[in-house]
C-alpha positions as CSV (number, residue, x, y, z in Angstrom):
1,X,0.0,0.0,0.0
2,X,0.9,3.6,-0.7
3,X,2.5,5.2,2.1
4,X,0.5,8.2,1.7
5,X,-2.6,6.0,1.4
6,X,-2.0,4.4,4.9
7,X,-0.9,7.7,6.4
8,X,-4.5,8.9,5.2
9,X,-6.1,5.4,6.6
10,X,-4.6,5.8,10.0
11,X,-5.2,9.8,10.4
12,X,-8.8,8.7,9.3
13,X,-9.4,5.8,12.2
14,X,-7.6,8.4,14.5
15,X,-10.2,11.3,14.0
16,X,-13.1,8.3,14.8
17,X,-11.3,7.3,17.8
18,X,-11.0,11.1,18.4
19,X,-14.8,12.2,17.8
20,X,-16.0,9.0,19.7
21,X,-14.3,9.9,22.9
22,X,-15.1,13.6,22.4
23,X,-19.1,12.0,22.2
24,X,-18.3,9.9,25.7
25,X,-17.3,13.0,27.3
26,X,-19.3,15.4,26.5
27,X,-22.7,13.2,27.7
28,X,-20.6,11.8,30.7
29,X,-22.7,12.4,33.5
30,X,-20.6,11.3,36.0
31,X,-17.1,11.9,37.0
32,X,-16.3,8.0,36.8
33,X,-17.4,7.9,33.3
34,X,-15.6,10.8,32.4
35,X,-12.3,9.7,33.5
36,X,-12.5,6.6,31.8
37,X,-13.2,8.6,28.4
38,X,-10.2,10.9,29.2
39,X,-8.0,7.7,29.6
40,X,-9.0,5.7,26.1
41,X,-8.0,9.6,24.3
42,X,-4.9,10.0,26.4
43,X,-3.9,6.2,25.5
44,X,-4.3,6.8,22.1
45,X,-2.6,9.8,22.3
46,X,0.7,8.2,23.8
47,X,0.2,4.8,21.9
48,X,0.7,7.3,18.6
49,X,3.6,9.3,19.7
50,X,5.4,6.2,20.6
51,X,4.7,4.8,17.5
52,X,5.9,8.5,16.1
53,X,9.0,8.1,17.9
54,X,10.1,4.3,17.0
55,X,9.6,5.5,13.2
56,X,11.5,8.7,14.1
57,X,14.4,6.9,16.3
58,X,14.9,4.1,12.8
59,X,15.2,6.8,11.0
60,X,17.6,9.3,13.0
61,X,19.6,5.5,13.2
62,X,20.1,5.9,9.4
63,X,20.7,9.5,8.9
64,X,23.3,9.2,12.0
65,X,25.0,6.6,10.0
66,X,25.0,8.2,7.0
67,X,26.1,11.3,8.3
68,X,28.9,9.8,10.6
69,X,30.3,8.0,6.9
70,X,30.7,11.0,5.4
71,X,32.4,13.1,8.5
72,X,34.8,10.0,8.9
73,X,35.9,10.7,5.6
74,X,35.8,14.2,4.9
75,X,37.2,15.8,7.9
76,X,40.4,16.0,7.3
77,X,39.8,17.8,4.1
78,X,37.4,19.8,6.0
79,X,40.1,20.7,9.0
80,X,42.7,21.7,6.3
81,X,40.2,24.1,4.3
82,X,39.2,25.8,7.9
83,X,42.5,26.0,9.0
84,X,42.9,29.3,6.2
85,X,39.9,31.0,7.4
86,X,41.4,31.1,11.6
87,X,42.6,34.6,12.5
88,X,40.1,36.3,9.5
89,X,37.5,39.0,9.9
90,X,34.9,38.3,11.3
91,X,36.4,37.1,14.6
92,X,34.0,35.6,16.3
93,X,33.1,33.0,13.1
94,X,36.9,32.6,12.9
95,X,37.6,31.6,16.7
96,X,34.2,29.2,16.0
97,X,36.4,27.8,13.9
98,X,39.2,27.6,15.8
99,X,37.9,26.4,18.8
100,X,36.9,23.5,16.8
101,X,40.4,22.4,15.0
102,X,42.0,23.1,18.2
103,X,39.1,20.4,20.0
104,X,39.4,17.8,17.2
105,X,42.9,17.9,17.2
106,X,43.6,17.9,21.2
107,X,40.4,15.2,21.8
108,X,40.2,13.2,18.1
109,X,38.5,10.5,20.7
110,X,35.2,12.4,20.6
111,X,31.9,10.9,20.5
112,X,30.9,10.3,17.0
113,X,27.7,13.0,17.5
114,X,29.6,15.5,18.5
115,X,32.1,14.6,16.0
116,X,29.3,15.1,13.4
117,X,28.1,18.2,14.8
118,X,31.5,19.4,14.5
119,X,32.1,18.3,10.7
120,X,29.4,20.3,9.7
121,X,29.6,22.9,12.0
122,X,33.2,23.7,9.8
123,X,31.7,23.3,6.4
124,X,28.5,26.0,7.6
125,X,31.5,28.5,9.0
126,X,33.6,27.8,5.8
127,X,30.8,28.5,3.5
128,X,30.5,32.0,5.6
129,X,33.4,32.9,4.6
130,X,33.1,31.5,1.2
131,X,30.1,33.5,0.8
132,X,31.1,36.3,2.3
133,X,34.1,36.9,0.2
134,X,32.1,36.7,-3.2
């Protein structure tokens, strides 16, 4: 089935779900049977964001992955290239710059996230400056 379509399907059962347990509580007439209304939305509620954040968590897995591949094999093209642009104008993107080099080169044992972050923190400051000078 299309994704799209079963994206459509589920939001579809979810707004039944939804408008039957707006129906319970609005004719609740008593605080027992309210509750218990509140519960079955709330439920649902957190049964879909945990199904949300599975789908999210495989994906972040693949992106991370992808992501740390290319920064394992680009930085030190990447740390070369920045190297030219510590000590420029505008100082505070330049000591960004060089605070970085200075980590990866003092603590190359980072965790690959920061790692990451770092790798692409570089090429955003380089194309600053890239940008900047055209």
């Amino acid at each position: 089935m299309n994704p799209t379509k079963q994206k459509i399907l589920q939001g579809e059962q979810l707004l039944k779900e939804n408008q039957k347990y707006e129906e319970q509580v609005m004719s609740a007439s008593s605080f027992e049977a309210l509750k218990l209304a509140l519960g079955f939305l709330f439920q649902e509620r957190i049964l879909n964001l945990q199904s949300r954040l599975v789908k999210l968590k495989e994906q972040w897995a693949v992106e991370f992955e992808k992501e740390s591949a290319e920064a394992n094999s680009r930085m030190p093209a990447v740390l070369a290239n920045a190297k030219k642009y510590i000590g420029r104008e505008p100082k505070a993107v330049s000591d960004k710059i060089e605070a970085i080099v200075v980590g990866y080169t003092e603590n190359a044992s980072a965790d690959q996230e920061k790692f990451n972050d770092d790798f692409y923190s570089l090429i955003e400051h380089v194309r600053f400056f890239n940008t900047k000078a055209k």
